[in-house]
C-alpha positions, 0 to 999 in steps of 0.5 A: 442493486450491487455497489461495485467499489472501484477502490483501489482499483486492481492491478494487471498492469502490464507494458506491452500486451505480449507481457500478460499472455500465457507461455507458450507452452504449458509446463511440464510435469516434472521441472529438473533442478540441479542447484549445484549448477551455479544456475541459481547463484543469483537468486540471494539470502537477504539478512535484514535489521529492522527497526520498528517505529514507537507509535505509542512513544513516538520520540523514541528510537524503535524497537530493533529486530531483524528478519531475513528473505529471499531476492534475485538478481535481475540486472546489473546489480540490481536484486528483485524482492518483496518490499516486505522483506526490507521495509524500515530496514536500518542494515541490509546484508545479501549472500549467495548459496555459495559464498556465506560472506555478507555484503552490505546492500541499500534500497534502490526503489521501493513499491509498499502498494504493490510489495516490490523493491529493487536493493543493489549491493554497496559493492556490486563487484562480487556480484558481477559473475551470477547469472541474471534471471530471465522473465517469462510470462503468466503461467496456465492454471494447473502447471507446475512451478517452483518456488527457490528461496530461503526459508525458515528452517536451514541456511542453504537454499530450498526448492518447493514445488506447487501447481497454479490453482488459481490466478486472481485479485487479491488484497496484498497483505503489506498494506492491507488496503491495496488489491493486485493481480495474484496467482495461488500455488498449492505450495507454502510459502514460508517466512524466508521465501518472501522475495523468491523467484517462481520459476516455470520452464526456466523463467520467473514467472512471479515473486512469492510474497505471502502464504495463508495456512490456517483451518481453511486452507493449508499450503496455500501460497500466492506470488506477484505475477509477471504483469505487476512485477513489470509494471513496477519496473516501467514506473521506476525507469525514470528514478523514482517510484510513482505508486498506482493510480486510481479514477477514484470513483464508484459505480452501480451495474445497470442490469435493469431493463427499466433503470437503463432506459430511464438512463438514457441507454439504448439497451445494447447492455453497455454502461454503468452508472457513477455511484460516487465521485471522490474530490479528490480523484482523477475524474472529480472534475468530470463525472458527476453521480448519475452519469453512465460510463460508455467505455474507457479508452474506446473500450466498452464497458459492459453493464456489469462493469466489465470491458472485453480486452486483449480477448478476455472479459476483465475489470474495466479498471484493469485499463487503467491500472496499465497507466502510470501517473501523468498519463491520459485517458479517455472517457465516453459518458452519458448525462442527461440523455447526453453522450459525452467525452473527456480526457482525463489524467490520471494520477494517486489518491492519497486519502486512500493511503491513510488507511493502509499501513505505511513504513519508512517513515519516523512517527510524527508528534507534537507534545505540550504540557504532557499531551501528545498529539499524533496524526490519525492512519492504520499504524496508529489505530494498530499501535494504540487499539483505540476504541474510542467510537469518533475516533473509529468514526472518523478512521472508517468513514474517512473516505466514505463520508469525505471526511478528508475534505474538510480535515485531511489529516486529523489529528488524535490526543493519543496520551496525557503524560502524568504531571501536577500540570495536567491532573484530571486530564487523562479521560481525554485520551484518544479523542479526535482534536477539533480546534484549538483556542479557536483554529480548526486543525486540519493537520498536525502543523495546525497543532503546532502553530496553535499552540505557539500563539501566546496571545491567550492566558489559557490553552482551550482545546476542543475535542469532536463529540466532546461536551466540555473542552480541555484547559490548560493555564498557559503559564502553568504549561510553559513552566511543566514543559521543560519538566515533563520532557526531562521527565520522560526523556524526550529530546524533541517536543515535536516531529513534523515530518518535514525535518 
C-alpha cells in the first residue's frame, strides 16, 4: 500500500472561497505595459545587508554580505516581498523606479514557512503618493502573465512575460521542509526578482519566489499564489505571525476491498485509515493508528485521501491549512467498528521546524574546557557537513522515530578547541551528548546546568553509541577555561537563547 505522509500539510490557504477562484476572465494574449506611466512606481528595489550567523564559530559575529530584491506596496506603507530577500538582514534600503534616493525600511511581520514578510519604510511620508497594487485572483493554466522586478543585470525595472503551465504543491525552497500551493510560469525567475508581483489583467496574481534552470528545465519559475499570500495577510491582522498548522499525522489509502471491510466501512469508497499519530500534533489526544478518517469538517474523505471541496477533488489537508492557530475542527472517525466525533484544535508542530532551515536568529553554544556544544537542526548539519552515522541517525529519523519525545532538542559536541586540557579529545567531535555526570540532556540548558554543578572532581560526559566516555579533571578545566576564551577570543562562554 501507499504511505501517504501528511506532513507538512500543504497550503491552499485562503479566507473567503471567492479568494481561490479563477479570474473571471482569462487573459489576454498580449498585456500592454507602459512603465513610465507611474502605474508601477509601487512596485520597490530592496537593497538588503545580511549578516550570516557562524554556525562552526557560533560567538562570532557572522559573515556580512548583502543582497537586493524586489517588494510592492500593498497598503499604507506597507511592501509585500519574499521572506527570502530580508532574512537575517541587519539594514534594509527600498527605492522606487523613479527616485534612486534610499530610504531605510524595517521588517513589520515575517512568514519563513511560507516565504512572505511584510517591510514598511522608517519614513513612510515618501511614499504616500504611489499607488497600491490591487490583488486579483488564481490565474487559468495557459494565460499569460507578467512578472516586474528588478533582476540582476541593470538598475531600472524589468518586465518578463511567461504562461502559467502548471498550478501545483511544491517544496518552497527557503525552508527546504515546508510545501505550499505553487503556480510555474515559462518565465525565469532570477535572483532580483524574488518579491515581485505577477501581474495578470492588472492585478498581483502572486509573488515570484524561486526559479529552477538547470539541464532538465530551463526558464522555469514559480510564485506565491494569491490563496497563500492572503492567508498570510489574515494571520497577521492581529500583530503577530502564528506559522502554519498541521493535524500531525499520517495515513494509508483503503483501496482494498478486503481492508475496508475488515475496517469496518461500508464500501461507499469513503475513508482512510491512521498510519501514524505524532505526540505532539493536534490530534494526538484523539486518533490512534487504526482508526479511519470519515470527513473532516463534514467533508468526506475519499478513500484515497482526497475530499470534493468548492467542487474541486483536493487534498483532505487543504481544509485544514485554510486554519490558523486556535481555530477548530471536526473530525468524523471509526474505531473498532465504531463511528466517532471530536473537535480538535489545531495548532504548530514544532519537531517539524528543526528539520527545515531557520534565520533571524543568533547560534546557540555553550563552551567548557575547549568543548562547544550546539543544539542539533539543518543549519548546523549544513554548517559543519557532519558525517557522523548517530548523529545522521538522530537528525533523519527525528520524527520518524519520535525521537523528539524523549530528547526534544539534542544536542552535538560539534568541536574540541586545541588546548593541553583536552588533548586526545578531538576524536570526539560530532558526537550526539547523552548525559553528563549523570543528567540526561534534553536540551542545551541541561548542558549548562550540568556543567555548573561543582559536586564532582571530574566532568564525565557520555556520548550516544559511544563505548568509552569523555573525562575531563574538573580543576584542570576550570584553570584552561579562562585561557581557551582569550585564547580563541571568545567573549561569552554560552548563548542560550533566552538573553
Amino acid at each position: 500500500m501507499k504511505h501517504r505522509l501528511l506532513l507538512p500539510l500543504l497550503a491552499l490557504a485562503v479566507l473567503p472561497p471567492a479568494m481561490a477562484q479563477p479570474v473571471p476572465e482569462p487573459a489576454t494574449v498580449s498585456q500592454a505595459i507602459d512603465v513610465a506611466s507611474g502605474a508601477w512606481d509601487g512596485v520597490v528595489n530592496i537593497d538588503v545587508s545580511v549578516l550570516f550567523p557562524d554556525y562552526r564559530e557560533p560567538w562570532n559575529a557572522g559573515q556580512p554580505t548583502g543582497g537586493s530584491g524586489t517588494g510592492f506596496l500593498i497598503g499604507k506603507n506597507r511592501f509585500l516581498t519574499n521572506a527570502h530577500v530580508v532574512s537575517n538582514a541587519t539594514r534594509i534600503l527600498i527605492r522606487t523606479s523613479n527616485d534612486p534616493e534610499p530610504h531605510p525600511a524595517k521588517i513589520v511581520h515575517i512568514a519563513h514557512d511560507c516565504d512572505l514578510a511584510l517591510i514598511e519604510a522608517e519614513d513612510g511620508s515618501h511614499f504616500e503618493k504611489l499607488k497600491q497594487l490591487e490583488f486579483g485572483g488564481v490565474p487559468q493554466l495557459n494565460t499569460e502573465v507578467i512578472a516586474i522586478g528588478y533582476p540582476i543585470g541593470g538598475d531600472r525595472i524589468s518586465v518578463t512575460r511567461g504562461v502559467v503551465s502548471r498550478i501545483d504543491f511544491r517544496p518552497y525552497s527557503h525552508t527546504s521542509v515546508d510545501s505550499h500551493l505553487a503556480i510555474q510560469v515559462d518565465a525565469a525567475i532570477n535572483p532580483g526578482n524574488s518579491g515581485g508581483p505577477v501581474m495578470q489583467a492588472g492585478k498581483v496574481v502572486g509573488v515570484a519566489f524561486q526559479g529552477f534552470s538547470g539541464r532538465v528545465a530551463q526558464n522555469v519559475g514559480y510564485m506565491i499564489p494569491m490563496p497563500v499570500i492572503k492567508r498570510f495577510l489574515k494571520d497577521v491582522e492581529d500583530g503577530r505571525y502564528d506559522h502554519y498548522v498541521d493535524l500531525a499525522a499520517s495515513d494509508f489509502p483503503i483501496e482494498n476491498p478486503a481492508q475496508a471491510k475488515a475496517l469496518g466501512t461500508n464500501g461507499d469508497g469513503v475513508g482512510v485509515m491512521v498510519a501514524d499519530v505524532e505526540p505532539a500534533g493536534s490530534v494526538a489526544e484523539v486518533l490512534k493508528i487504526g482508526d479511519v478518517i470519515l470527513s473532516i469538517d463534514d467533508n468526506p474523505v475519499l478513500n484515497n485521501g482526497l475530499v470534493r471541496f468548492e467542487g474541486e477533488l483536493v487534498d483532505m489537508n487543504e481544509i485544514v491549512e485554510r486554519k490558523f492557530a486556535g481555530d477548530k475542527i471536526k473530525l468524523a472517525y471509526m474505531r473498532e467498528g465504531k463511528k466517532l466525533e471530536s473537535t480538535v484544535t489545531l495548532k504548530r508542530f514544532d519537531p517539524y521546524v528543526r528539520l527545515g532551515a531557520q534565520y533571524n536568529q543568533r547560534p546557540r553554544y555553550v563552551v567548557y574546557a575547549g568543548l562547544v556544544f550546539q543544539p542539533l537542526d539543518r543549519n548546523l548539519m549544513d554548517a559543519h557537513q557532519i558525517r557522523d552515522s548517530t548523529v545522521n541517525y538522530v537528525f533523519d529519523n527525528f520524527l520518524t522515530d519520535k525521537l523528539y519525545v524523549d530528547c526534544p532538542e539534542p544536542v552535538v559536541l560539534t568541536n574540541v578547541l586545541p588546548d593541553e586540557v583536552n588533548t586526545w579529545l578531538t576524536p570526539y567531535e560530532h558526537s550526539i551528548v547523552e548525559e553528563i555526570n549523570g543528567v540526561k540532556i534534553k536540551s542545551l540548558k541541561d548542558v549548562k546546568a550540568a556543567l555548573e554543578k561543582k559536586d564532582k572532581p571530574f566532568v564525565e560526559i557520555r556520548l550516544l553509541e559511544k563505548n568509552r566516555p569523555l573525562v575531563l579533571k574538573r580543576e584542570f578545566a576550570e584553570t584552561a577555561q579562562p585561557r581557551i576564551m582569550q585564547t580563541y577570543n571568545i567573549s561569552a562562554d554560552s548563548y542560550l537563547g533566552d538573553e
